[in-house]
Structures are given as structure tokens and as C-alpha cells.
C-alpha positions in Angstrom: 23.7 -15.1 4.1 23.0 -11.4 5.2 26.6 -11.3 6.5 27.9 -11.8 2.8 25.5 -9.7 1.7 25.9 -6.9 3.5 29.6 -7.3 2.8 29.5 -7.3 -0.8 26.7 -4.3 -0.9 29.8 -2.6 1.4 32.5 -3.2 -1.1 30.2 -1.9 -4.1 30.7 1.9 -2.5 33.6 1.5 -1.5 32.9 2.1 2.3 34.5 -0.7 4.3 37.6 1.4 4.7 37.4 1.3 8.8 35.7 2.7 11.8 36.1 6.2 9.9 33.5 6.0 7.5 30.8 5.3 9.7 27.9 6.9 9.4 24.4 7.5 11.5 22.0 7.1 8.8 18.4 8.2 9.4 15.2 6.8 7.7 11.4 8.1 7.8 8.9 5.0 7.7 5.4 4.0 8.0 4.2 2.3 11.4 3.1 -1.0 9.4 4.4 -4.4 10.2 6.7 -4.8 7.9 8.7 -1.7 8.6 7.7 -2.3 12.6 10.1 -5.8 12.2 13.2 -4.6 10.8 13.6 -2.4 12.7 14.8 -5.1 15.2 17.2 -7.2 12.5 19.3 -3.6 11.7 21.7 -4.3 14.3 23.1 -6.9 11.7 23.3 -4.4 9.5 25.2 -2.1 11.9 27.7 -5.3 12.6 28.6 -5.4 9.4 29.0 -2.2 8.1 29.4 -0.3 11.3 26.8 2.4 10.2 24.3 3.1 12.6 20.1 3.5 11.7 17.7 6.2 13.6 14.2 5.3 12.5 11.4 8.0 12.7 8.3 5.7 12.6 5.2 7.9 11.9 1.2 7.0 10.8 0.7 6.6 7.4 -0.7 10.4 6.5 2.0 11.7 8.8 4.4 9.8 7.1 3.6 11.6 3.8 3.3 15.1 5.4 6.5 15.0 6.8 8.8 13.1 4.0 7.0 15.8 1.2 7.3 18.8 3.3 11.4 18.0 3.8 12.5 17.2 0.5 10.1 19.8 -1.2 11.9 22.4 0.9 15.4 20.7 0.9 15.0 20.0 4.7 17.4 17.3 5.0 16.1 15.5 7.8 16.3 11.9 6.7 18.8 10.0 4.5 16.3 7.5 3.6 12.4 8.4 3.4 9.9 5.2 3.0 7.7 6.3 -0.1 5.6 4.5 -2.6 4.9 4.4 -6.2 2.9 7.7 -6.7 5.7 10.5 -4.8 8.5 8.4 -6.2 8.4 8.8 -10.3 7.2 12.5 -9.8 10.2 13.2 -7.5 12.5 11.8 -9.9 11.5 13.5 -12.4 12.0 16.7 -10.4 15.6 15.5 -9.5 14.5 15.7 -5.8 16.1 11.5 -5.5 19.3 9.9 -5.8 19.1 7.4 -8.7 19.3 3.5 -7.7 20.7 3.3 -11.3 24.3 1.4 -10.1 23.0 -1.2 -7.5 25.5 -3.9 -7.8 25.0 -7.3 -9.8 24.6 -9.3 -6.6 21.7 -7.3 -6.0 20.1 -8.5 -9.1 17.6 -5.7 -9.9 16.2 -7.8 -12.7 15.0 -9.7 -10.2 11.8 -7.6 -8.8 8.7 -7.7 -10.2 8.5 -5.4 -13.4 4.8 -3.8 -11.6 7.1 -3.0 -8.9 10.5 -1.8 -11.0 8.0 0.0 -12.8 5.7 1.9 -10.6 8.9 3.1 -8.9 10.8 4.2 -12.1 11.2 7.3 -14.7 12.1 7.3 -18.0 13.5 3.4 -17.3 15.4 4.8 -14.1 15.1 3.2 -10.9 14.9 5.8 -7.9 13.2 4.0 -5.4 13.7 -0.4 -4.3 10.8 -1.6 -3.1 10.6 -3.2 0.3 7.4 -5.0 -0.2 4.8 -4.9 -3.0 1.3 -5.1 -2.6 -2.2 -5.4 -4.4 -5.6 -5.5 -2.6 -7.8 -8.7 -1.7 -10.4 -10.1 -0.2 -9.2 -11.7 3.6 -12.4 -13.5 5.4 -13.6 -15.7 8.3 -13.9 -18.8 6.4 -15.7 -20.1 9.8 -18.2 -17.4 9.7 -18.6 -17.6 5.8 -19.5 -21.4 6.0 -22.0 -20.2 9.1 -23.5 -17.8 6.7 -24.2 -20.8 4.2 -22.0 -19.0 1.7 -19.4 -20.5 -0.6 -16.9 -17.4 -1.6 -15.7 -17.4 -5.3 -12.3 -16.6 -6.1 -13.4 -13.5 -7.8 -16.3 -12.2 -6.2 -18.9 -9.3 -7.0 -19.6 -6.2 -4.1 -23.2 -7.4 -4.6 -22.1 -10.6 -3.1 -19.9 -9.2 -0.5 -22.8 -6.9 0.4 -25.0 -10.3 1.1 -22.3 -12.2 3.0 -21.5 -8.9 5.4 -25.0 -8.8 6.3 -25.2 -12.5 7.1 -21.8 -12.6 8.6 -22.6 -9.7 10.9 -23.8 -10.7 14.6 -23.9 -7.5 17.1 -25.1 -9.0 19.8 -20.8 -10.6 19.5 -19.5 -7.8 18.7 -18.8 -9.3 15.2 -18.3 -6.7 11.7 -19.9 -8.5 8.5 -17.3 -6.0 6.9 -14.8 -3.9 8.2 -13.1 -1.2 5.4 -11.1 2.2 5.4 -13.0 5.0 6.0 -10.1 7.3 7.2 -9.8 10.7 5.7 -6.1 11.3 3.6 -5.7 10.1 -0.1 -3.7 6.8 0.7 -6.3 5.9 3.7 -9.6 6.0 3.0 -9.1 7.7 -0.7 -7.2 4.9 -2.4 -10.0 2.6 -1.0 -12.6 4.6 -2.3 -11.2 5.1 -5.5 -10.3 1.2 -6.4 -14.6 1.1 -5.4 -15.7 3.6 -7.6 -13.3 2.3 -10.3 -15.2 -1.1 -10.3 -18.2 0.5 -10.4 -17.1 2.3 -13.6 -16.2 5.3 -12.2 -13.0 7.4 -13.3 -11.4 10.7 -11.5 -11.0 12.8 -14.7 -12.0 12.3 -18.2 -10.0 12.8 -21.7 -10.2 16.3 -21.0 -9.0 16.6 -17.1 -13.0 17.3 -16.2 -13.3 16.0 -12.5 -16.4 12.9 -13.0 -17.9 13.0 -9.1 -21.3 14.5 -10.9 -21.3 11.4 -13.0 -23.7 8.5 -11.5 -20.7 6.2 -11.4 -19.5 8.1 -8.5 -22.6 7.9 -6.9 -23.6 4.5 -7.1 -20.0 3.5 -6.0 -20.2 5.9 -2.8 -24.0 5.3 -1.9 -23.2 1.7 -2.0 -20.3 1.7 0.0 -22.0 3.9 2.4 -25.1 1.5 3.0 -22.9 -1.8 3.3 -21.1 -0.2 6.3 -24.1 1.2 7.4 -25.8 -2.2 7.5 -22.4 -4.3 8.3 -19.3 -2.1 9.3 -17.9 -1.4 12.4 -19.6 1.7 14.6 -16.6 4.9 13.9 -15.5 3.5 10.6 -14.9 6.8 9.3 -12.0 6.8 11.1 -10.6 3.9 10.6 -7.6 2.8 8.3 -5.2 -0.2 7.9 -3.8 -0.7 11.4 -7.3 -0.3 12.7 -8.8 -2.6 10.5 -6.0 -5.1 10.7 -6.4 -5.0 15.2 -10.5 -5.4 14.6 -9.9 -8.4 12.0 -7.3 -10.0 14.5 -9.9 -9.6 17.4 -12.4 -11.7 15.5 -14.3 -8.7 14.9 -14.5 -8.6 11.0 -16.4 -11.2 9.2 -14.1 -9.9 6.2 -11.7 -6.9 5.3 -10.7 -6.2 2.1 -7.4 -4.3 1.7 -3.7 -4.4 1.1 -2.3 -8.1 0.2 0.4 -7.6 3.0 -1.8 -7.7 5.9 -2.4 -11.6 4.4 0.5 -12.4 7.2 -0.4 -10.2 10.2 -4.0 -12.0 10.1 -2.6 -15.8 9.6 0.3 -15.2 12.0 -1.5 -17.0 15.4 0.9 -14.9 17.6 -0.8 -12.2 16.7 -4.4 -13.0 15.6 -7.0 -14.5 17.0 -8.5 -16.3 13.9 -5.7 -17.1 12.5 -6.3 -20.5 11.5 -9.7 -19.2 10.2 -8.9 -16.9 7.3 -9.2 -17.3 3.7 -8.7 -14.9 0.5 -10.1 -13.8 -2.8 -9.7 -11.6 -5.3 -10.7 -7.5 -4.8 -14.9 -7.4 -6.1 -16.3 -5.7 -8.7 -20.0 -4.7 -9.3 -22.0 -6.8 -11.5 -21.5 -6.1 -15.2 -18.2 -3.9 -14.5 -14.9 -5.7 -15.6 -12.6 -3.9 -13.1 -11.8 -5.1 -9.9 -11.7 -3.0 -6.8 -7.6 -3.8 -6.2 -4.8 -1.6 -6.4 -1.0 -1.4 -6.8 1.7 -0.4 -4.6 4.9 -0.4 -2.9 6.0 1.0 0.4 10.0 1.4 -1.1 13.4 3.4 0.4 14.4 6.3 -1.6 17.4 8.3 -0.9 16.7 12.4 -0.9 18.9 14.1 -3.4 21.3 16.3 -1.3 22.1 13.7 1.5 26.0 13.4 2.4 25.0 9.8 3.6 24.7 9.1 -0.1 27.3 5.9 0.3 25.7 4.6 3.3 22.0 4.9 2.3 22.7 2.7 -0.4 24.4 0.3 1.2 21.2 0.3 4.1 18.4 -0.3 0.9 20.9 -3.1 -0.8 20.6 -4.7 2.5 17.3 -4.1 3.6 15.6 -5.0 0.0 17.7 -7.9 -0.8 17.1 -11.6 -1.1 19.1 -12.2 2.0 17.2 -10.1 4.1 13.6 -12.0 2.7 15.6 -15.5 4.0 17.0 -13.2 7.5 13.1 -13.1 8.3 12.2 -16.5 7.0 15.2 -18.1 9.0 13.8 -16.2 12.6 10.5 -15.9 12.0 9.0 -18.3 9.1 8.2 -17.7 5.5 4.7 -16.2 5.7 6.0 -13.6 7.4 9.1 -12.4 4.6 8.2 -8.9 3.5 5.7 -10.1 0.0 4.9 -8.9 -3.4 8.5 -7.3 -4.7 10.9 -9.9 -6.0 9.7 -13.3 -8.6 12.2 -15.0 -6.6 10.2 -15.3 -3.7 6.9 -16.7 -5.8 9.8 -19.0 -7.7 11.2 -20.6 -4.0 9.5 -23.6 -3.1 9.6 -22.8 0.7 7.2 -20.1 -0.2 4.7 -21.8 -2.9 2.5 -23.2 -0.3 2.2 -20.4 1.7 -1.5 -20.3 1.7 -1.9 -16.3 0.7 1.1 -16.3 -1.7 -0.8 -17.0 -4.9 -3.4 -14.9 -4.1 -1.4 -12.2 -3.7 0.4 -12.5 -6.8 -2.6 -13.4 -8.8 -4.0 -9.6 -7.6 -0.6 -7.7 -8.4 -0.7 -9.1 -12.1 -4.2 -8.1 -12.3 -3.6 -4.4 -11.6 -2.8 -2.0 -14.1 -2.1 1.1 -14.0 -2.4 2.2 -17.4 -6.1 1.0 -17.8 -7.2 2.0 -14.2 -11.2 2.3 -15.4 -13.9 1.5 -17.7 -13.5 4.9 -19.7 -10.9 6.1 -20.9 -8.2 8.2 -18.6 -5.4 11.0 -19.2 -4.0 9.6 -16.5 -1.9 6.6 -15.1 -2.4 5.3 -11.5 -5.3 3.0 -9.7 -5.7 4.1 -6.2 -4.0 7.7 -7.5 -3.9 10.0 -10.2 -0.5 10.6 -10.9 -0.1 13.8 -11.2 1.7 16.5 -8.6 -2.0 17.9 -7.5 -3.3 14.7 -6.8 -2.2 14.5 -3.2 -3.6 18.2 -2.1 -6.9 17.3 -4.1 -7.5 14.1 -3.3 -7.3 14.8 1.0 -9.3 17.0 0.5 -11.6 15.0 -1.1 -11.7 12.0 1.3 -12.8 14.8 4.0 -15.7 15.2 2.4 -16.2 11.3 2.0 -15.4 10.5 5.3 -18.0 13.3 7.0 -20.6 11.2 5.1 -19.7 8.3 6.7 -19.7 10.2 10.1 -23.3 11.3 9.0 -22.7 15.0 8.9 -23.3 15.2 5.3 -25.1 13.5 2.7 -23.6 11.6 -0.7 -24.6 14.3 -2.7 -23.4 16.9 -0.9 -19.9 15.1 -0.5 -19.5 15.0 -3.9 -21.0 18.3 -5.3 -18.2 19.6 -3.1 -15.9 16.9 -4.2 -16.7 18.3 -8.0 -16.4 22.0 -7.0 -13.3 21.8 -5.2 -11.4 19.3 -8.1 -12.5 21.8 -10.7 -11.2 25.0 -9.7 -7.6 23.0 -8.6 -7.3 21.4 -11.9 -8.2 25.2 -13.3 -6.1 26.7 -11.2 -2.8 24.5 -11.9 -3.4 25.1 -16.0 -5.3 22.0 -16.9 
């Protein structure tokens, strides 16, 4: 199936014209599973198309750094950069990426979830395809949780969570009632954060772009966050994000994690984890008498940097790479649970995949998130675990410095977010809001 795939992604642009038009194509991506594991199936790609793939595989906040710096500067270091749904419609708008506006019908771009074709679209066109699509959930030791004498709901509440971390944790065994980002960068620790303080009623800005960190939303959501990990997190949480949560959870060491959908696989899969067999999901909490839920929405997607002369060949690579017949390449070699989730109905329609015991679960949590109702109060802007707006990303690291040095202990929650207030304010004044 990839084979035919790849050929008729080939004869789209034109490019099976010999050995002559082969191209070394280079692509910037996250260290995550996902993007870890296809980096081993690419030789197929290269079979069939003859183009060759460098990968520059970077940590998360590295990632970001480096694929902004290039294309804000017209670098031209990578053909393809792995981005998600906040850079992608602000570079487009900016003309800064090659519009995925004449994918061919095979592809069948109808076909991915409109969350996802939205998120990674302006003004209705697509500029990045989304390589896997993700809310946030709930993933816990159902072991542990029946241990604890708990029953969890589908949709929990923090307070809840709060309860069963404490019961859950043992530290005599080395065993996490809860273990959650606390890494500094605004896609680590900040989008984890933010979802929080969003079910807690919180907002970034109000109507009139006024940062809201001296509002007791804020402090409620931090202060509460802060004493559950105190009580039931792992020791050096501040500086943990996905990958080290995801290692401690497949150790046995979490009694639950909540964070990205896509990790549902990592933790179930028992080559890899230790509890496998052990794990069970809900829906992201929210605090009692809040009716948000602490899950966001996102997809780690290949865009193509305006400027490239790879143009031809980098499309080819993302038809291949985000296509149906690479989800049923994976399933083939390495079972359905572990297909790249959350971007294409398809997948959620194929009965190979319906009992796939996080696949609901995870789809249930992307149609809950929206972006254009991210809080309780009113919002100028669009974005859950983001603002999206071009300052966001300066701002908001910033921002989870402060955070995370109160989960270090070298500050307290007020001072965090006096600072957090200070800082936001004279930004937004300064970039004419």
C-alpha cells in the first residue's frame, strides 16, 4: 500500500523523471515517539522516490528555537520543519510557508479531522498536514487506583485527582501519586499550566488585552497545582516534561499522569512499559463548579519553509509521511495502537482500530477542546494551551520561568505571578496592545 502511495504522491509533482531529480531533503523534528519511529520506515520512502531524508531530531523547546530562528531569518536549513498549530497559521499568514493548497485527491485532505485542518490553516488554507493530533487526558494505574479504594469517573474533578495522588502515592516504593510538567518553555510546562488555570476559571488576557495573573483564578489554579505535587509529585518536577514523565510512568513510578493523548500508546505498549497492562484513561479534570476541562489541542504537523528549492520533494515526503498508507505501514509492522493518533476520522472509522482501548478516549478529548471558547470569561483571543498571537511565545517562556522557580522553591506563588503580571504588561504595551 505505501509503495502505491508513494508512487502516486510522485506522479502529482511530477518528479519520477529518473535518478536526476533526486533530492536530499532535510526535516527538523521533535524527539517524541512518534517522530523517533519513522524515522526507521523512510527508507521506503527513499525506494520509491529515490529522495533521500536527513533528520535533525531536537528536544521539544530546542525544536522551537531553532525552526523559528531559521525561517524568521530566511536561514534555510531544513526543507521540512515539524511545527504545530500555534507557529503554523501565524507563519502563513506572514507568507513564511509553502501552501499544502494542491495535495492530490488520493491524499484525501477532507479526510483529517476539521480540529486538526483547522488549527493548522489560514483564511481556509492548509499550510501545515498534521502527523498526529492530540488532546490531553487522564492515563492512571488502574492497579493502584483500585488499591486506593477509588473508582475513577470518566470526567473527573482536580479535587478528586488531588485525593487519589495522595492515596496512590507510596515513597517508601518509589511510587508518584501524580507526576505532571513542570518544565520551564511555553509548550512544556506553560501549556500545562495554562489548560489548569483555564479549569479553574482563569484566562491570560481579558477583553481588553490586560494580562489576569493578579486575578485569584490564577492563584488558586497555581497554589493548587503547587501543593498536589508538593504532597504527591515526583522530587525535581520542575524540570520535568513529556519524555520525563512518559520514562517515570513507564517505570511504575506515577500513580497517574495527565498529558498529551499520544503518549496513551507509549504507556500500553508492554515493550516499552512496565505497567502496561495496568493503565486506564479519563478525561482532562476540572475544579469543582468550573465547566472547562484542563485538556488542550494540538498537532505536531510538517510544514514546508517558503524559499526551499526542495519544494517538489518536500511535498511528496508529507503526502507520504501523513497519509493513510503510512498509518496501515505502522499498523502492518508494529500493531494498531501504535499508528500515529488523533489526525484523520478514518482511523476512528476502521474497525481494526475501534477497540483499541485509548482510541475513544482520545477522540472523546479532541472534540471537547475548543479553541475559540478556551475559558470561563470571555477572550480576545483564540488558542487553549496558547494565545495566539506572535508575542505569545517570548511572553509565555518567560512566564513559565517564573512558574517553574516556584516549583523549585526559590520563589513563592505570589511572587511568580506579580512578576508574571509585570512582565506580560509592559510586552503587550510595548507591541501596541
Amino acid at each position: 500500500m505505501y509503495l502505491k502511495s508513494l508512487l502516486w504522491a510522485a506522479s502529482t509533482t511530477a518528479l519520477m523523471a529518473g535518478a536526476a531529480s533526486a533530492e536530499t531533503i532535510t526535516i527538523a523534528t521533535v524527539n517524541n515517539g512518534d517522530m523517533i519511529r519513522i524515522q526507521k520506515y523512510t527508507d521506503k520512502f527513499t525506494e520509491a522516490t529515490g529522495h533521500e531524508v536527513e533528520w535533525v531530531t531536537l528536544e521539544e523547546n530546542v525544536l522551537r528555537q531553532r525552526v523559528t530562528t531559521d525561517i524568521s531569518t530566511k536561514g534555510g536549513q531544513f526543507d521540512i520543519m515539524t511545527i504545530g498549530m500555534y507557529e503554523t497559521p501565524i507563519w502563513g499568514a506572514n507568507g513564511w510557508l509553502v501552501p499544502l493548497d494542491d495535495l492530490s485527491a488520493e491524499y484525501d485532505v477532507d479526510d483529517i479531522l476539521p480540529a486538526m485542518r483547522g488549527g493548522l490553516s489560514h483564511d481556509g488554507t492548509l499550510y501545515a498536514a498534521p502527523f498526529y493530533g492530540e488532546s490531553s487526558m487522564v492515563m492512571y494505574r488502574t492497579d493502584l487506583m483500585e488499591k486506593a479504594g477509588l473508582e475513577m469517573p470518566e470526567a473527573p474533578t482536580w479535587q478528586f485527582i488531588r485525593e487519589a495522588a495522595a492515596k496512590m502515592t507510596d515513597r517508601e516504593n518509589d511510587i508518584n501519586g501524580i507526576c505532571l510538567r513542570g518544565k520551564a518553555g511555553w509548550g512544556e510546562g506553560g501549556a500545562f499550566i495554562t489548560v489548569t488555570a483555564n479549569s479553574f476559571g482563569a484566562r491570560w488576557f481579558d477583553e481588553d488585552w490586560k494580562p489576569q495573573f493578579d486575578q485569584p483564578e490564577w492563584k488558586e489554579a497555581l497554589t493548587f497545582f503547587v501543593d498536589m505535587m508538593n504532597e504527591s509529585g515526583p522530587a525535581g518536577y520542575a524540570t520535568n516534561g513529556f519524555n520525563e514523565n512518559l520514562s517515570l510512568f513507564q517505570q511504575g513510578k506515577c500513580g497517574m499522569w495527565i498529558d498529551a493523548t499520544v503518549a496513551a500508546s507509549f504507556v500500553t505498549n508492554p515493550n516499552d512499559s512496565t505497567v502496561a497492562d495496568k493503565v486506564g484513561f479519563a478525561l482532562a479534570p476540572n475544579s469543582e463548579g468550573v465547566d472547562k476541562r484542563a485538556n488542550w489541542l494540538w498537532a505536531w504537523a510538517l510544514a514546508i519553509p517558503a524559499g526551499t528549492q526542495k519544494e517538489d520533494a518536500a511535498k511528496q515526503f508529507i503526502e507520504w509521511a501523513t497519509s493513510k498508507d503510512y498509518i496501515e505501514l505502522v499498523a502492518e509492522n508494529e500493531g494498531w495502537a501504535n499508528v500515529p493518533p488523533g489526525a484523520r476520522q478514518s482511523l476512528y472509522d476502521n474497525p481494526n482500530y475501534k477497540d483499541i482501548p485509548f482510541a475513544q478516549m482520545t477522540l472523546k478529548s479532541i472534540l471537547a477542546a475548543d479553541p475559540e471558547n478556551c475559558c470561563v470569561k470571555p477572550t480576545p483571543y483564540t488558542g487553549i494551551q496558547f494565545v495566539a498571537i506572535p508575542e505569545f511565545a517570548g511572553i509565555a517562556t518567560q512566564v513559565s520561568q517564573e512558574f517553574s522557580a516556584v516549583y523549585a522553591g526559590q520563589q513563592s506563588v505570589d511572587e511568580a505571578l506579580a512578576k508574571a503580571q509585570a512582565f506580560t504588561a509592559e510586552e503587550m504595551e510595548a507591541a501596541g496592545y
